[in-house]
C-alpha positions in Angstrom: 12.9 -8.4 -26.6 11.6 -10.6 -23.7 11.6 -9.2 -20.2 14.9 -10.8 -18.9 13.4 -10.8 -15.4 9.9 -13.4 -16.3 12.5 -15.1 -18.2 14.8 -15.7 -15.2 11.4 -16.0 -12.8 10.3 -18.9 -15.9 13.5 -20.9 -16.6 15.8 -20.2 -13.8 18.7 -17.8 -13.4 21.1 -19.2 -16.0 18.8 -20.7 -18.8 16.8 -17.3 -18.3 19.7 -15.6 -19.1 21.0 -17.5 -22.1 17.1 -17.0 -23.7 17.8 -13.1 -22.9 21.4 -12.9 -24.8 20.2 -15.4 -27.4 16.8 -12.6 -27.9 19.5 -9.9 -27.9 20.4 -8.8 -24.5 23.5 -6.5 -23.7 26.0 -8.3 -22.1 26.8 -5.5 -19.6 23.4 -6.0 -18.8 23.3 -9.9 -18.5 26.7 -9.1 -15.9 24.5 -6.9 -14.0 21.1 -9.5 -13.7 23.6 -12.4 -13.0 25.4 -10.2 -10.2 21.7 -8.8 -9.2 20.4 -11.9 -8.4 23.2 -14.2 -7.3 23.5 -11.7 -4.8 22.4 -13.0 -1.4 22.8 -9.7 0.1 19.9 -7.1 0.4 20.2 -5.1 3.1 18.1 -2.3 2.9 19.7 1.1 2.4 18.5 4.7 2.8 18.7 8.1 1.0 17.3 11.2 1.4 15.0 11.8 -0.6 15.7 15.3 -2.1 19.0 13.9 -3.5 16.9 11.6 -5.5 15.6 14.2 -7.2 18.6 15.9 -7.8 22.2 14.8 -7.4 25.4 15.3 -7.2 27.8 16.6 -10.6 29.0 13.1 -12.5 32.2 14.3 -14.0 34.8 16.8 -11.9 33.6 20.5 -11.9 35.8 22.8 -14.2 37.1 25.1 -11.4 37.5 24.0 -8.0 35.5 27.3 -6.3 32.7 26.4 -8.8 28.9 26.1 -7.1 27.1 23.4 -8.6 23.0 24.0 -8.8 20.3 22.4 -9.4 16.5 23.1 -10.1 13.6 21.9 -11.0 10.0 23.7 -11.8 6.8 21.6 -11.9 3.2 22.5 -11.7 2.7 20.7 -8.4 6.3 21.0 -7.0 9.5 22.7 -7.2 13.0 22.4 -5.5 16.7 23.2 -5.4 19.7 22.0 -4.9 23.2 24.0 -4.1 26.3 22.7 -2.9 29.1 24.6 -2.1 33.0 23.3 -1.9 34.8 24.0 1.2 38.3 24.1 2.9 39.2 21.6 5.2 42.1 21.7 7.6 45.1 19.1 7.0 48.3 18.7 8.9 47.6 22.5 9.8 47.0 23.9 6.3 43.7 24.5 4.6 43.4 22.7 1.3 40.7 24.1 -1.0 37.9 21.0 -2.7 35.6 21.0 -5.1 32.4 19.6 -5.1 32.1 15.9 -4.8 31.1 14.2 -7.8 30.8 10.4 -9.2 30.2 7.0 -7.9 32.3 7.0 -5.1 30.7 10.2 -3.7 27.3 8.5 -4.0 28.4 5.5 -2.7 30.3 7.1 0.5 26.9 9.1 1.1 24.8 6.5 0.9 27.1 5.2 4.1 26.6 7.9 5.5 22.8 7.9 5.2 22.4 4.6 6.0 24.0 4.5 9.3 22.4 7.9 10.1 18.9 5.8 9.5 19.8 3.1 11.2 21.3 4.3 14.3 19.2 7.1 14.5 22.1 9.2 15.5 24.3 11.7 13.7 27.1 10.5 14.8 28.6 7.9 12.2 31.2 5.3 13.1 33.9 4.7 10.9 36.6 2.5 12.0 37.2 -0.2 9.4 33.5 -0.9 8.6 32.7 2.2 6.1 36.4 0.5 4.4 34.5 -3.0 4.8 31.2 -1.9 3.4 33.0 0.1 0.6 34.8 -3.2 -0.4 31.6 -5.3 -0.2 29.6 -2.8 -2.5 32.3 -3.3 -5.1 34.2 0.2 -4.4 37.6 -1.5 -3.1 39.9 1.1 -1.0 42.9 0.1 -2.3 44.5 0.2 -6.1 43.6 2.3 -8.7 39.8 3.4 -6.6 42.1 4.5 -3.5 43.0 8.1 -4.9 39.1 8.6 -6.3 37.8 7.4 -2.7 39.9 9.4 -1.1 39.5 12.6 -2.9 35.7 12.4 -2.6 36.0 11.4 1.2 38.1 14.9 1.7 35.1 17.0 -1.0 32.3 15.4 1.1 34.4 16.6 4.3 34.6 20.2 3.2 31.1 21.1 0.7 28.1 22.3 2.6 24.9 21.8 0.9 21.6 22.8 0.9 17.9 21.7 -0.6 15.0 24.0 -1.0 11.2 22.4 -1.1 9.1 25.7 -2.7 11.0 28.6 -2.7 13.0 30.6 -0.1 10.4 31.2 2.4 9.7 27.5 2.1 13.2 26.3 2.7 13.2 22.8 4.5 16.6 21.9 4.4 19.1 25.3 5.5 22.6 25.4 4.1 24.8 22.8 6.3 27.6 20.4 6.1 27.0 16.9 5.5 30.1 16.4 8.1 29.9 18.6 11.2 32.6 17.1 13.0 35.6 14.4 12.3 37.4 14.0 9.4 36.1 11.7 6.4 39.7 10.6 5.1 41.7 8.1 4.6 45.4 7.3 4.8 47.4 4.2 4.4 49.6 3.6 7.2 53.5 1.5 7.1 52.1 0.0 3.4 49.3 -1.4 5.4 45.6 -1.2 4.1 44.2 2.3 4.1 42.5 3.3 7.6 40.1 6.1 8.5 41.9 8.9 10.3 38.8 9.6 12.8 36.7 6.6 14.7 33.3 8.5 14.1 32.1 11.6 12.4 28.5 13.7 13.4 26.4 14.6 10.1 25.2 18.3 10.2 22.2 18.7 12.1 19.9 20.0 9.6 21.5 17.6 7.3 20.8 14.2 9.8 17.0 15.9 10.7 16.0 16.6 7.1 17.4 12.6 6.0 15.0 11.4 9.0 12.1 12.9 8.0 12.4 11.9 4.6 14.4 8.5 4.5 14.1 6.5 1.1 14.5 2.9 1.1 17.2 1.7 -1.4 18.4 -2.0 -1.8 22.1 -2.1 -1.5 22.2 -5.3 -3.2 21.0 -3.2 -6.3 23.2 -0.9 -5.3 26.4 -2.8 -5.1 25.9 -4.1 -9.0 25.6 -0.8 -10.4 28.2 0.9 -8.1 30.6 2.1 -10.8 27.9 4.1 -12.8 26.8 7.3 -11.1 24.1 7.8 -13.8 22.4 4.4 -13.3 22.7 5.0 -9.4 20.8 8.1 -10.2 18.1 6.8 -12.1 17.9 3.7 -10.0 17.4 5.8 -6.7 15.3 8.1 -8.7 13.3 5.2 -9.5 12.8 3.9 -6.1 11.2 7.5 -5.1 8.6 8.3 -7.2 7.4 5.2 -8.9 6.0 3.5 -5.6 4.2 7.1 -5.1 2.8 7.5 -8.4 -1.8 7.0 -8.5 -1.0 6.9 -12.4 0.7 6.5 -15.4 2.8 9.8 -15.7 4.8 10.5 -19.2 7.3 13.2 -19.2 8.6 14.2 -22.5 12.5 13.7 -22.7 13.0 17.5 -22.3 11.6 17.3 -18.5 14.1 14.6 -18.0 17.2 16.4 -19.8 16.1 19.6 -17.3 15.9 17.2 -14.5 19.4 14.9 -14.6 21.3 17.0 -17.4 20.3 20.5 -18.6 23.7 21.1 -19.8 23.2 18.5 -22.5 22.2 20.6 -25.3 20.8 17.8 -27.9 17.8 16.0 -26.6 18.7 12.9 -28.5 22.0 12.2 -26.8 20.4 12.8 -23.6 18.1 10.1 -24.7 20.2 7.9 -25.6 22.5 7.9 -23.0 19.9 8.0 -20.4 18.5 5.0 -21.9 21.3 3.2 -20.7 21.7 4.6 -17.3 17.7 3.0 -17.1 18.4 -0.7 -18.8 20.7 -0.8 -15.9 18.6 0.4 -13.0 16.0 -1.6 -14.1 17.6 -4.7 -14.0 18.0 -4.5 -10.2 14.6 -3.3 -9.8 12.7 -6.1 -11.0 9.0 -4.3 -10.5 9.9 -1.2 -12.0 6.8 -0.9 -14.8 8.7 1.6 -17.2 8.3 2.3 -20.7 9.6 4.9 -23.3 9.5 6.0 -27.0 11.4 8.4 -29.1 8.9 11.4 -27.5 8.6 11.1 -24.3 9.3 8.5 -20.9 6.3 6.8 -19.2 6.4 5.9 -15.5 3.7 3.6 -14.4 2.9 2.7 -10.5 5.2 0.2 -9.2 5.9 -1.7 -5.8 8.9 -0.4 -4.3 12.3 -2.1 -4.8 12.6 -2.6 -0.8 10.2 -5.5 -0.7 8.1 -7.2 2.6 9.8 -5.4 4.9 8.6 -2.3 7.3 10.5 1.0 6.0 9.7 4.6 6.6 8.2 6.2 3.5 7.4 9.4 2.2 4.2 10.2 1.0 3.8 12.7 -2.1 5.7 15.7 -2.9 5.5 18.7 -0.3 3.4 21.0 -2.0 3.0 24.9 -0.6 6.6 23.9 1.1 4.9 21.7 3.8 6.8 18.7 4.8 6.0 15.1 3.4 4.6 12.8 5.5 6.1 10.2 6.7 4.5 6.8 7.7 5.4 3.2 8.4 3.8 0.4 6.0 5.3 -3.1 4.9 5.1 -3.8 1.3 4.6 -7.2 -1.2 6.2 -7.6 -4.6 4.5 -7.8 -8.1 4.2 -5.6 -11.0 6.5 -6.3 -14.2 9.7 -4.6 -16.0 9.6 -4.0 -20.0 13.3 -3.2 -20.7 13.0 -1.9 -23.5 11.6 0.9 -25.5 8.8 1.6 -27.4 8.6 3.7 -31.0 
């Protein structure tokens, strides 16, 4: 199939589209493009860059009390993730939470992480603007999204986390909550639209100094188009890590990948396939993304990052030995180009 992006770049955003559907293009994936790039907004975004490694559960734990972990073992790296549900405090009883999980937890972290950044402060203001940005990134507060933003708001209020670089002795991240203080919640108030309880909430310190030193640039007008799949957020923010870092093409059979996003999944093939999608989508809000797989194995091939001419903090390489990535200022140009589709 042609790449959907040069035809779009060739013929314009609407003839390059109908030449993509015409050669066989998914429509969820021409709704996606046409969003992508009639979307005037692309304000840069931030994550830290251990959860784009490893993430957050998709689907709802089975038990509430359940731990949800997260490793991965590679000759030049390794590192953890563990996060732990909580209780928080409401109206003067403790209600027990699982761990956070799905697009609306990403999305609300991402907030998070993005004011942290940009303020550099751990103290978050809330008010009506996380509702605002929320509604603008296509996760309306209101409806049938209310409950799920709401339950993840309360989750995200009560888990503590933590990320390990190496092994123990090498710990860079200590066990923390993502909120120290405040209450991440939301209520609705005389029928009127849902409001935050607290004006501001402070990030865990180890939390807000460990997203510093390792800030990823995202764009949140990718973001916003692929807000209701917490698999393509994955892959996309996965993307937007390593493939700006890479010196060469790296493959990595399917079984690396299954370990890395879903070692539950005991059949390589539906991992495959289902990861396949999760990428089509990603890649089409990440025009320079140079990615190709087969039925063996993915292939990653060094790409511009998706934050484009613009100054951003990023990190260099993996930590290796537990030291800490460096971190470094450089401004970046497009180029590069997207196969969406696989090779056999």
């Amino acid at each position: 199939m042609a790449n959907p992006h040069q035809l779009i770049a060739t013929y314009g955003l609407e003839q390059g589209l109908t030449q993509a559907k015409a050669a066989g293009l998914d429509p969820k994936l021409a709704s996606i493009l046409q969003g992508f790039y009639g979307d005037a907004g692309e304000d840069d975004g931030f994550q830290y860059a251990g959860l784009c490694l490893l993430g957050l559960p998709h689907r709802r734990l089975e038990r509430e009390d359940m731990v949800w972990e997260r490793e991965l073992n590679r000759p030049d790296y390794a590192c953890s993730l563990i996060v732990e549900p909580g209780l928080l405090k409401i109206r003067g009883r403790n209600e027990r939470l699982g761990v956070p999980f799905g697009p609306a937890a990403r999305m609300i972290l991402i907030y998070l992480q993005t004011q942290a950044v940009r303020s550099r402060s751990r103290e978050v203001r809330l008010g009506t603007s996380m509702h605002d940005w929320l509604t603008r990134m296509g996760m309306s507060i209101g409806g049938r999204q209310y409950d799920a933003v709401r339950d993840q708001a309360k989750r995200i209020s009560a888990c503590t986390l933590r990320f390990i670089w190496g092994d123990e002795r090498t710990s860079g991240f200590d066990k923390d909550a993502i909120i120290k203080r405040g209450l991440l919640l939301l209520e609705h108030l005389d029928g009127q639209q849902p409001r935050l309880w607290d004006e501001h909430v402070v990030l865990g310190e180890t939390f807000y100094h460990a997203l510093c030193e390792r800030p990823v640039p995202i764009n949140l007008g990718a973001i916003r188009q692929i807000a209701n799949s917490s698999q393509a957020i994955d892959v996309y923010i996965w993307l937007a890590y390593r493939l700006h870092a890479l010196k060469k093409r790296t493959e990595l059979s399917w079984s690396a990948v299954r370990e890395q996003f879903a070692p539950e999944t005991t059949r390589v093939d539906r991992f495959r396939d289902r990861f396949g999608k999760a990428l089509e989508a990603a890649m089409c809000v990440y025009p320079d993304a140079r990615v190709t797989w087969n039925s063996r194995s993915l292939i990653l091939h060094p790409s511009p990052p998706p934050v484009r001419e613009r100054s951003f903090a990023v990190v260099q390489g993996l930590p290796q030995g537990g030291a800490q990535g460096a971190v470094s200022t450089q401004t970046t140009n497009a180029g590069g180009t997207l196969i969406l589709a696989g090779e056999d």
